[in-house]
C-alpha positions in Angstrom: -98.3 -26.8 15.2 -97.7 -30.2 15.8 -99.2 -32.7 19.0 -96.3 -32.4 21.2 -96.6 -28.5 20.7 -100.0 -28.6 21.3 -99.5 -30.5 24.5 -97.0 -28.4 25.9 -99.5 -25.6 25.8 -102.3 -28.1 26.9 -99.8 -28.7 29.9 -100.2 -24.8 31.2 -103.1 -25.2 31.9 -103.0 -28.1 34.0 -105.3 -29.9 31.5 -102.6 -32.2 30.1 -102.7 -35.5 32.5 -104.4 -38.1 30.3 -105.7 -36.0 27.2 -106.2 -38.1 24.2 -105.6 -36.4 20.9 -109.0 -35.9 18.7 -108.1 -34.3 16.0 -104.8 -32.1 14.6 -105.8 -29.6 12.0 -106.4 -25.7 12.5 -106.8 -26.7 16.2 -105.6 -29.2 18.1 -108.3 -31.0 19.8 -108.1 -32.8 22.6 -110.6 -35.0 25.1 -109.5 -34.3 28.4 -111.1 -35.2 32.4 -110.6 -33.6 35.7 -112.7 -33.5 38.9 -115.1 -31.6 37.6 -115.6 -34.0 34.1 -115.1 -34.4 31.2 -114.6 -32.0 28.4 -113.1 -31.0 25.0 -109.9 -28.8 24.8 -109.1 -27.0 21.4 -105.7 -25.4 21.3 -105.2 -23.1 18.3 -101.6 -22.1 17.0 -100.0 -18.8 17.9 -101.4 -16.5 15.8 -102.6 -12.4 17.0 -106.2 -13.2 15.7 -106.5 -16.6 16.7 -107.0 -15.0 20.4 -109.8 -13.0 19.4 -110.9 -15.4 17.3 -111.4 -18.4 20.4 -113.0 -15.5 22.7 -115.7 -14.9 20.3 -116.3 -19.0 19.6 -116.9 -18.8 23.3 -119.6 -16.0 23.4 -121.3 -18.0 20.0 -121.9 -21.2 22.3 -123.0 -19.2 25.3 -125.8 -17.2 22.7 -126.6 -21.1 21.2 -127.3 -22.3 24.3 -130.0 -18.9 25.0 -131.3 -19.7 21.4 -131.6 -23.3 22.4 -130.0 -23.9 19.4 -128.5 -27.3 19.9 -124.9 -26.8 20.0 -121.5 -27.7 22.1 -121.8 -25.3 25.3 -118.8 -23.5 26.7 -116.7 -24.9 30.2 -115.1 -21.6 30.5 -115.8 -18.0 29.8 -112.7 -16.5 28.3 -109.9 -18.7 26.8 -106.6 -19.2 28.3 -103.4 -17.6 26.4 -100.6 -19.6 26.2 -97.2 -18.6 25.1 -99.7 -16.8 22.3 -102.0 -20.3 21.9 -105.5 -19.9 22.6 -106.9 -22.8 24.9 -110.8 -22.8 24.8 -112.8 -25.6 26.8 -115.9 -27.5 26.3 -118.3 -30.0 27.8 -117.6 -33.2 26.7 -120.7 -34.5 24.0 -122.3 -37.9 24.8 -121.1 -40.6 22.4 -122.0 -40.0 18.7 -125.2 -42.6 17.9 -125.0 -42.7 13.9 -122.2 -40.7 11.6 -123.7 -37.0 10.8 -125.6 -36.7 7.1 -126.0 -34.0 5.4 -129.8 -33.6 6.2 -128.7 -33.3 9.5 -126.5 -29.8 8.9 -129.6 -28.5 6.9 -132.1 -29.3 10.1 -129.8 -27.2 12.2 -128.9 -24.5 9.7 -132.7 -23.7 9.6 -132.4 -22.9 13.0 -129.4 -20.9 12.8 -130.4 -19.1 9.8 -133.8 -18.2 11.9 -131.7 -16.4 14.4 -131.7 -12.6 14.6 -128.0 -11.1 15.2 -126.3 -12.0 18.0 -125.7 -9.7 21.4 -122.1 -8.9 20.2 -120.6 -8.3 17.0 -119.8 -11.6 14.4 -117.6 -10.6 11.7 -118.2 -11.3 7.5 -117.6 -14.5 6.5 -114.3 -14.1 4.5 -113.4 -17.1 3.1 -110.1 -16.0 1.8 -108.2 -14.3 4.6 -106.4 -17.4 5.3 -104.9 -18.0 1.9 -101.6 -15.8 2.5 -101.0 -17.3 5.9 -101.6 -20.9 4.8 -99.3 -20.4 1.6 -96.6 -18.2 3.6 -96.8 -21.8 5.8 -96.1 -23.7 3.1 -93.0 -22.1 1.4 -91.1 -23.8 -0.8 -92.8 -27.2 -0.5 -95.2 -25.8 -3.3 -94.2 -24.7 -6.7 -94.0 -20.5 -6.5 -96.4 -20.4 -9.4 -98.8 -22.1 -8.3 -98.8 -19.7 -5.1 -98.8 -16.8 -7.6 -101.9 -18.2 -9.2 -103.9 -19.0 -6.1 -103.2 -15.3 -4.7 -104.5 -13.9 -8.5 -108.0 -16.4 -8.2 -108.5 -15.0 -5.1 -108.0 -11.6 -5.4 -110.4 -12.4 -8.7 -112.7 -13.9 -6.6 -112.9 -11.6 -3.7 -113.6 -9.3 -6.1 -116.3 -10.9 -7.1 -118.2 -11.8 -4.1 -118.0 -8.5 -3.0 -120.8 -7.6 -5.9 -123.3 -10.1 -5.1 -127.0 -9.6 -4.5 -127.9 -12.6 -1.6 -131.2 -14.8 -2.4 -131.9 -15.2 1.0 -131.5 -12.3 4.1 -128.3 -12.4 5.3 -127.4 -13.0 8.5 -125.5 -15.5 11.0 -124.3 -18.3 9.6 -122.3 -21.1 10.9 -119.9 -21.0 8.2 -118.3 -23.8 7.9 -121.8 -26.3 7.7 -120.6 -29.9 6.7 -121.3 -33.2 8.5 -117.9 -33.3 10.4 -119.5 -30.7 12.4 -122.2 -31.8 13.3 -122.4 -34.6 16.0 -125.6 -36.7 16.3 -126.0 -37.7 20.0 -129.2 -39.7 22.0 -131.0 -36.3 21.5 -130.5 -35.5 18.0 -127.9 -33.7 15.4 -126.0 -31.1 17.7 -123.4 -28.3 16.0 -120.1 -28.3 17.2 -116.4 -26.4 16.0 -118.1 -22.7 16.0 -115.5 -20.8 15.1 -116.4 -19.7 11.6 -119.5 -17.9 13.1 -120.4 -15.2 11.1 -122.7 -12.9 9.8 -123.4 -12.7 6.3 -124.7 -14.3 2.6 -126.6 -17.2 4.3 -125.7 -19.1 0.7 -122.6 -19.2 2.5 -123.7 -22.1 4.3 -125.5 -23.6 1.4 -122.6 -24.0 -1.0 -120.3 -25.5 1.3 -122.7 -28.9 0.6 -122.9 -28.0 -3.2 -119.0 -28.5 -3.5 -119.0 -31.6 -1.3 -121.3 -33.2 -4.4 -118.9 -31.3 -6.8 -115.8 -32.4 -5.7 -115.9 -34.6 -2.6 -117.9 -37.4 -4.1 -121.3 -36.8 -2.0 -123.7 -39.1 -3.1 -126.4 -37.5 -5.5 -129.5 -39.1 -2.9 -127.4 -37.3 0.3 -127.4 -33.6 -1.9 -131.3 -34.0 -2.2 -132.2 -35.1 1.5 -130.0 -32.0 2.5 -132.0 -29.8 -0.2 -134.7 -31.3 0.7 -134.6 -30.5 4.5 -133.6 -27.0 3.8 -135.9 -25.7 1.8 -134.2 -24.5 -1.1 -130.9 -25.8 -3.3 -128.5 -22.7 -3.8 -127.8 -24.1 -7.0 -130.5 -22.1 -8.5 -129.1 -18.4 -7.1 -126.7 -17.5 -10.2 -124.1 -16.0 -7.3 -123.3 -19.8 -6.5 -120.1 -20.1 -8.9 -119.1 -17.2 -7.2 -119.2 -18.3 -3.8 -118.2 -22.1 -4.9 -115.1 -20.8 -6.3 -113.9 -18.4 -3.4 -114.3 -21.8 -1.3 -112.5 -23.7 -3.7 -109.2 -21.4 -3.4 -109.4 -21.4 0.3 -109.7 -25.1 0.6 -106.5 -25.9 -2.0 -104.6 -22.6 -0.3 -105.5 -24.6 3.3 -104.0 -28.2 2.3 -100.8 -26.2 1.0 -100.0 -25.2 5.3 -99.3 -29.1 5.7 -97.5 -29.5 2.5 -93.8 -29.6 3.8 -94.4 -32.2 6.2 -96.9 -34.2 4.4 -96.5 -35.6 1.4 -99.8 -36.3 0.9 -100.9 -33.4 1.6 -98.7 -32.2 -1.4 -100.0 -34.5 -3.7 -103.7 -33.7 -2.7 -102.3 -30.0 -3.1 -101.2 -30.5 -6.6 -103.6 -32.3 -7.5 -106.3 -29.7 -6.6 -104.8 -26.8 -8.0 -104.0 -28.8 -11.3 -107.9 -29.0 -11.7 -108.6 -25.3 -10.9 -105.6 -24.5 -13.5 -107.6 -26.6 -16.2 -111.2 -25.3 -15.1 -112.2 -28.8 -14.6 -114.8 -29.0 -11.9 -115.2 -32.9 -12.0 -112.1 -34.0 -10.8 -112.4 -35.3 -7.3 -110.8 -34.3 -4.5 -109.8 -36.0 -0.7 -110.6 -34.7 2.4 -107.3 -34.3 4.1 
C-alpha cells in the first residue's frame, strides 16, 4: 500500500483534509485534525485479518487506559472498513520531550507484564505468520531460494518455539517492545502502536532488545540500563536463541514485502539473509 492509497481510504472517512503522513510501513499513519481535535489515523492494507486485527488494538487501549497503564487511548470504538482497509483513530500524544531509550520500554513492560489477562481474548504471539504474506509480496524481486530457505528456518523455528519451557509466567505482552514505540511526553514514557498485543512467553518482549544489541548496533551501556530497569536479562534463559532466531526470520521475511519497489530495501534484504545463510550473528543490520 502506498500514500496515495492510503489517502484514498483516509478520504472515506472524511478524515483526509490536511493529514500529514507519519509514517508508511505495515500501517499507514497519519496526523489528522477536525472540530473535535486532533488525533492519529492508522490505515492498515486490505487484508481479512487486518480487520480483526485493528478491532482488537482498539479494545487493548480501552483495557490500558482501566490498567492506567500509560498508553495511546482510542478516539473511536470500532474501526471503520474501507474498501477492506481498516481505519482506527487515536488521540493525538503531546509533543515527544526526549527520543525513547530503551530503559524506557523496560519501565513500561513491567507494568504490562504485571497485568492479569485482559477482558477479551489476545491471541499467541506468533512471530512468523507474516513470513508467507510478506514473501508472496515480494515475488520475484527476491531470489526464489532465498524464499525457499526463509520458509525452511521458519518452519525449523516454529518448531522449536513451540517446545519451550518460559522463565517467567506468561502472559500479555506488548510484543513488539522497542523504543520506536514508545513515546516519552511531559508525563513520562507512554506505549503506543498496540497491535502486536498478545498473550504469551513474556521473553517475547525481552529478546526483541537482545537483537537490537545483536544486530542493530545498540550501544552496550543502553542493553544494561534496559536490563537493569527490568529486572532480569533474558540472555540467561537458554530458550533465547530460540526466540531470537524466530524474530530474526520474521524481520528479513518483513523487509522482503518492500523489496520490488525499494531497492534498498533489497539490498538490506540480501544483506540479512546472507548473514542468517552463513550463521553469522555479528553482522549488522539497518532499520528500514
Amino acid at each position: 500500500m502506498d500514500e496515495t492509497r492510503a489517502r484514498e481510504v483516509l478520504e472515506a472517512t472524511g478524515l483526509a483534509a490536511g493529514a500529514e503522513l507519519v509514517s508508511l510501513g505495515e500501517n499507514a499513519v497519519f496526523a489528522v485534525a477536525n472540530r473535535d481535535g486532533s488525533f492519529v489515523a492508522k490505515v492498515g492494507r486490505g487484508s481479512p485479518d487486518l480487520a480483526a486485527r485493528a478491532a482488537r488494538e482498539l479494545a487493548v487501549g480501552r483495557w490500558l487506559a482501566t490498567a492506567g497503564v500509560p498508553a495511546v487511548r482510542p478516539a473511536t470504538d470500532e474501526p471503520w472498513l474501507i474498501d477492506g482497509h481498516p481505519v482506527t483513530l487515536w488521540h493525538r500524544l503531546p509533543d515527544a520531550v526526549r527520543p525513547a531509550r530503551p530503559s524506557d520500554v523496560a519501565q513500561l513492560l513491567n507494568l504490562v507484564h504485571a497485568l492479569p489477562a485482559p477482558p477479551f481474548t489476545l491471541p499467541p504471539r506468533d512471530l512468523l505468520s507474516g513470513v508467507e504474506r510478506w514473501l508472496r509480496l515480494a515475488g520475484d524481486a527476491i531470489d526464489a531460494e532465498d524464499a525457499v530457505y526463509l520458509r525452511g528456518r521458519r518452519d525449523g523455528f516454529a518448531t522449536a518455539a513451540a517446545a519451550l519451557n518460559p522463565h517467567l509466567t506468561p502472559g500479555p505482552i506488548h510484543g513488539d517492545a522497542l523504543p520506536r514505540n514508545v513515546m516519552v511526553g511531559p508525563d513520562g514514557p507512554v506505549l503506543v502502536d498496540l497491535e502486536t498485543f498478545s498473550t504469551d512467553f513474556r521473553e517475547h518482549d525481552l529478546v526483541v532488545m537482545a537483537l537490537s544489541r545483536d544486530r542493530y548496533g545498540l550501544p552496550d551501556d543502553a542493553y544494561d540500563a534496559f536490563v537493569a530497569t527490568y529486572g532480569w536479562d533474558v540472555r540467561e534463559w537458554d530458550g533465547c536463541t530460540v526466540l531470537r532466531g524466530a524474530r530474526e526470520t520474521a524481520s528479513c521475511a518483513w523487509v522482503a514485502q518492500h523489496a520490488p519497489t525499494n531497492p534498498k530495501a533489497l539490498a538490506e534484504f540480501r544483506r540479512r539473509v546472507a548473514s542468517l545463510r552463513d550463521n553469522d550473528p555479528e553482522v549488522r543490520w539497518y532499520p528500514f
